[in-house]
BAKOL-744154 format. One record per residue (C-alpha): x, z, y. Coordinates in steps of 0.001 Angstrom, whole numbers, plus 500000, padded with zeros to 6 digits. Last residue first. Layout:
BEGIN
XZY...
END
This chain:
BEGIN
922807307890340715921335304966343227923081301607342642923591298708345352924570295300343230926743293151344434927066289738342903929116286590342552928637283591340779930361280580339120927782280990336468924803283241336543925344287132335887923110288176333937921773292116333522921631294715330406920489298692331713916842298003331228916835296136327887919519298485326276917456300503323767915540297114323125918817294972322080920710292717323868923339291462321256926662292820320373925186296032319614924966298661322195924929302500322062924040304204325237922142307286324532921806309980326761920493313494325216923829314148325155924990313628328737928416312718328966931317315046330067934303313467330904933262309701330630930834310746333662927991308015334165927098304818335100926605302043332061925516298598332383925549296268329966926682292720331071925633288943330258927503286417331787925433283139332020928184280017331226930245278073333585932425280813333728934093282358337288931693285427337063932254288115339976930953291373339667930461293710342831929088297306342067928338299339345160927103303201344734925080305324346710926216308431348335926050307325352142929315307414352214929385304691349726930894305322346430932459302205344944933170299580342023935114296592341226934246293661338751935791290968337206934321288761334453935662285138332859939451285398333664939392289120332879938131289076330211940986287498328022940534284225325440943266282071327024941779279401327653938540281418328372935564282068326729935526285426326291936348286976322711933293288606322142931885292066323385934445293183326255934597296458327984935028296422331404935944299543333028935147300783337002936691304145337970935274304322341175936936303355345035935624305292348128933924304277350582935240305260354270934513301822355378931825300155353920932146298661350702928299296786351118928502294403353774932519294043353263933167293346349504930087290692349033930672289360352195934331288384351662932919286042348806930523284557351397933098283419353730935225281783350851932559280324349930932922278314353131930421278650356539930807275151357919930076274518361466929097271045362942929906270583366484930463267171366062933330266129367449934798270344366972934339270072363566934150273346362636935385275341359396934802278719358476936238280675355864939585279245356149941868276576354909945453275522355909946986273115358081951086273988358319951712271004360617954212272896362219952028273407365293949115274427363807945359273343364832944197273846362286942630273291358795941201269627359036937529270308359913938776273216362493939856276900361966938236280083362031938874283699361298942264282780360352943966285010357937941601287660355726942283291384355901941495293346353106942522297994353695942484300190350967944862298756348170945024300972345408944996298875342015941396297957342013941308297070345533943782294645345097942455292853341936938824293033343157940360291535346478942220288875344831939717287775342512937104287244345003939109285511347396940005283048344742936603282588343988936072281473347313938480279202347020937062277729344161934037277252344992934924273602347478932969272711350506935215271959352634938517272566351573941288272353354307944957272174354255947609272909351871947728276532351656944051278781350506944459281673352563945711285293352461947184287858354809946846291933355768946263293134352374946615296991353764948406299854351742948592303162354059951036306195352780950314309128351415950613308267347896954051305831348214955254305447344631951832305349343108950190303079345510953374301627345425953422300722341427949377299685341626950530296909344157953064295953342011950951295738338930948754293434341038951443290674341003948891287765341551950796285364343597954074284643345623951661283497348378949135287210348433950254289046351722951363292887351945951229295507354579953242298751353822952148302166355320952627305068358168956206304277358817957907306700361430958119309920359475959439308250356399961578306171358181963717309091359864966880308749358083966691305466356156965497305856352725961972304532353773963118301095354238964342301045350846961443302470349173959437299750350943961372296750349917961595297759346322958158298379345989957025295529348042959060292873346818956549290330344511953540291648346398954098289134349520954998289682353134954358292337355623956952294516354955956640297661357245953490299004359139953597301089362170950630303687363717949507303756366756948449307351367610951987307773369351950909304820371836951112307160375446954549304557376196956981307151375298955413308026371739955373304182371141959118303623372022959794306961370100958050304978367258959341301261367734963253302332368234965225304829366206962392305312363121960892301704362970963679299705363713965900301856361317963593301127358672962760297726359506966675296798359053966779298717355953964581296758354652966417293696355642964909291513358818964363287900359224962744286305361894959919283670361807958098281072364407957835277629362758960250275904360255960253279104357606963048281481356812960336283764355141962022287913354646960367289199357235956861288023356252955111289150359817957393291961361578957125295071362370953336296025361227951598297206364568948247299134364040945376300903365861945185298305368942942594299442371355940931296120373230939492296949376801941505294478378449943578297471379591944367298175376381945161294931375047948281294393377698949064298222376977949349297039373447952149294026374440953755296503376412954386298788373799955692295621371457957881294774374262959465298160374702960312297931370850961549294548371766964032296569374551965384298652371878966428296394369543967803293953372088971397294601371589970742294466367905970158290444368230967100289876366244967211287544363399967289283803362187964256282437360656963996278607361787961446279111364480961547281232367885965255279748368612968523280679370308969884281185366661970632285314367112967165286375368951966894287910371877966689284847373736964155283013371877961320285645372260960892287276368817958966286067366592956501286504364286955020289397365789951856291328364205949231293096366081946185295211364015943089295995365822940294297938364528936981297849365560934782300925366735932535298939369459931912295964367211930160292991368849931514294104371785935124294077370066934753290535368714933667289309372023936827291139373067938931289540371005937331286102371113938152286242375099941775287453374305942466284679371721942375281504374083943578281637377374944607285395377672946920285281375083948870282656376579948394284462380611949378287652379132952953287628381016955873289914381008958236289005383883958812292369384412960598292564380789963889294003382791965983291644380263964541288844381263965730285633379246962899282883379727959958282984377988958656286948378320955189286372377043956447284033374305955461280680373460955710278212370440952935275636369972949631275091369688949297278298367582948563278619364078952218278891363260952849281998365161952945282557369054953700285781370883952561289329369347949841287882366708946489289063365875944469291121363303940688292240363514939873295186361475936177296699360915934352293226359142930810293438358830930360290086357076926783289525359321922992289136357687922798293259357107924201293815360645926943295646361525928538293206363560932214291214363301932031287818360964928263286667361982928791287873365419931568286223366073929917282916364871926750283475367312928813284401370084930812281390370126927540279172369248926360281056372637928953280413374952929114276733373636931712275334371335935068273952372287936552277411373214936023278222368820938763276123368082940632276924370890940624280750370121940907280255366075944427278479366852945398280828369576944826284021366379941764285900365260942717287444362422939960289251359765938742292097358503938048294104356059937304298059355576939023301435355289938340302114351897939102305837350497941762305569347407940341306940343889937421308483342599936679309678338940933226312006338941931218308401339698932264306913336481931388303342336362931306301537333277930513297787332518929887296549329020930923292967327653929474289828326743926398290516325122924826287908323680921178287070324303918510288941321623916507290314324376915894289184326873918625289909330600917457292082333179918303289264336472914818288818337872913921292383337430917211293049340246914720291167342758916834288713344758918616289253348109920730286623349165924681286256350350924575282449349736921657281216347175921374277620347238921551277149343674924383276140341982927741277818342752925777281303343371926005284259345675923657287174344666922816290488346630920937292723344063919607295929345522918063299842345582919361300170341563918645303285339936920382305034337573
END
């Protein structure tokens, strides 16, 4: 084992995404162990297809009242290969308004049942120019679209907020809308890989929303949206159902799929993070549904901003080791950007994001949160594949609660490059030290030796590393 590099993010220093010599974090010996770390590279699991972000109206104006070349500069640093940018490969955005726009609009606003009043002049104000800077900054990005409403007039309470649902008359004619909502992006240059049917279809909520059963999306999907697709040169586009939290996503995708034709139609299940942790579920699909796609598509800290604060960083970090670690192969973040207060949104829904700007003062704020994502997608690039990663604790960890897992998480991957990244997250205030092992639990070498006592011993010294407190770290690993 050899390892190429040690990217650290800590709390208390100012160390945000930075390389440091992997010497200057081999533990002495004689400090406590706190728990051993194995990665088996012979057991691999779900193939990553990368993280991203959404770029929605509200990210669009908030970024239009910064210079040309600020815009560029904070694209950049979310969308380009580069070692000092987040790399991200999906960008997500909205069909017609959703809360984190300035207000609600459709691109067919008044009833128009022939659709030839279609308009792009909304999206083209604010989110299409970040779209495509996005794109140029990353030729083979990924774009996901995601309605939360309906226009008014198809839908059954004459309104774009306040839930309500689509009229069935209209089914197939906001299929058609959806197609020409893509071909809109296409010939703007912008290729949209995914739709998902509807954004948290099951949320009755006081800005744009719709409500939909499973079986509902199911039938959408397989009588309307795909042959719509097919018809329209989009049968590479591929549909996503749910779209809302963990709690329901077994159920709600098994019955979606039990609708004649659904299984064909529906290429995976998108899922968002506000009824909390319930990891278990998204281990249960990934078991239920094997060939199908399982993308995070929304998370961020509710309530309004947080500048400056760990924890939601650390919150990001959790989730996506969580996620990851229980089949999910896709992260997408919500708003790529937002301002000081966390908006604009038209419902007064403020909420934070990774970056913050205060568009008085032009200031911009790169959050932990931004720098959590980092360690997950400048080094879990896409096509990695997930490793069997086990943490094996020493001492009763000092939590409240005394389990591991809320003082050490990590998640592990093979590159397709071969080499392995190993990102460890410690939410203590204490140093974390870690053993750590790579090799086959099948069939270990027996001239290797990896015995460890519960303190760093001499036999261990070059395989035993800290973790500082409130810190995150990837570590690059050659077998």
């Amino acid at each position: 084992m050899k390892i190429i590099s040690l990217t650290e993010t800590s709390k208390d220093s100012s160390r945000r995404l930075s390389k440091i010599s992997p010497n200057s974090r081999k533990a002495k010996i004689g400090k406590n162990l706190s728990c051993v770390i194995t990665i088996d590279p012979g057991r691999a699991f779900q193939t990553i297809k990368g993280f991203g972000c959404a770029i929605t109206e509200s990210s669009g104006y908030v970024l239009s009242k910064l210079s040309p070349k600020v815009q560029s500069e904070i694209v950049e640093k979310c969308f380009a290969s580069k070692d000092s940018c987040n790399n991200y490969a999906f960008a997500r955005t909205h069909i017609n308004s959703c809360d984190f726009s300035l207000g609600n609009w459709a691109c067919v606003q008044q009833k128009d049942e022939s659709l030839e009043s279609f308009s792009f002049e909304r999206v083209d104000k604010y989110m299409t120019p970040i779209l495509k800077l996005a794109a140029k900054k990353r030729p083979d990005l990924r774009f996901v679209a995601t309605p939360w409403s309906p226009p008014a007039w198809m839908k059954t309470n004459g309104d774009m907020n306040n839930g309500g649902k689509l009229k069935k008359k209209y089914r197939a004619l906001w299929a058609k809308y959806f197609v020409l909502f893509i071909k809109k992006l296409k010939d703007r240059g912008l290729n949209t890989e995914y739709v998902s049917i509807q954004n948290e279809s099951e949320a009755k909520q006081t800005w744009d929303s719709c409500l939909w059963t499973a079986r509902e999306e199911g039938e959408f999907a397989a009588v309307f949206l795909k042959p719509a697709l097919v018809q329209g040169g989009f049968e590479n586009v591929k549909i996503l159902a749910w779209d809302h939290n963990r709690d329901r996503m077994a159920s709600r995708m098994k019955n979606s799929l039990a609708v004649k034709g659904a299984d064909k139609a529906i290429d995976g299940l998108a899922y968002h993070w506000y009824s909390g942790g319930q990891y278990q579920n998204v281990a249960k699909c990934a078991k239920l549904f094997p060939n199908k796609e399982l993308f995070f598509t929304e998370g961020c800290v509710e309530g309004g901003s947080r500048p400056g604060k760990w924890h939601c960083g650390e919150r990001y970090g959790h989730n996506i080791i969580n996620d990851l670690n229980n089949g999910c192969s896709a992260w997408i973040d919500w708003n790529m950007a937002l301002d000081i207060g966390g908006g604009p949104n038209h419902a007064g829904n403020n909420c934070d994001a990774p970056i913050l700007i205060d568009t008085k003062t032009k200031e911009i704020i790169y959050q932990s949160s931004y720098y959590y994502i980092g360690h997950f997608s400048r080094f879990v690039l896409p096509g990695s594949k997930r490793l069997f990663c086990s943490m094996e604790a020493f001492m009763i960890p000092a939590a409240v609660d005394g389990r591991m897992d809320n003082t050490m998480e990590s998640a592990a991957f093979v590159r397709p490059d071969g080499k392995i990244a190993l990102v460890i997250m410690n939410r203590t205030e204490d140093d974390m030290v870690f053993a750590l092992n790579v090799s086959s639990q099948k069939t270990k070498d027996k001239n290797t030796k990896m015995s460890y006592t519960s303190k760093v011993d001499t036999d261990a010294l070059d395989k035993t590393f800290v973790c500082p407190p409130r810190s995150v770290q990837t570590y690059v690993i050659e077998k």
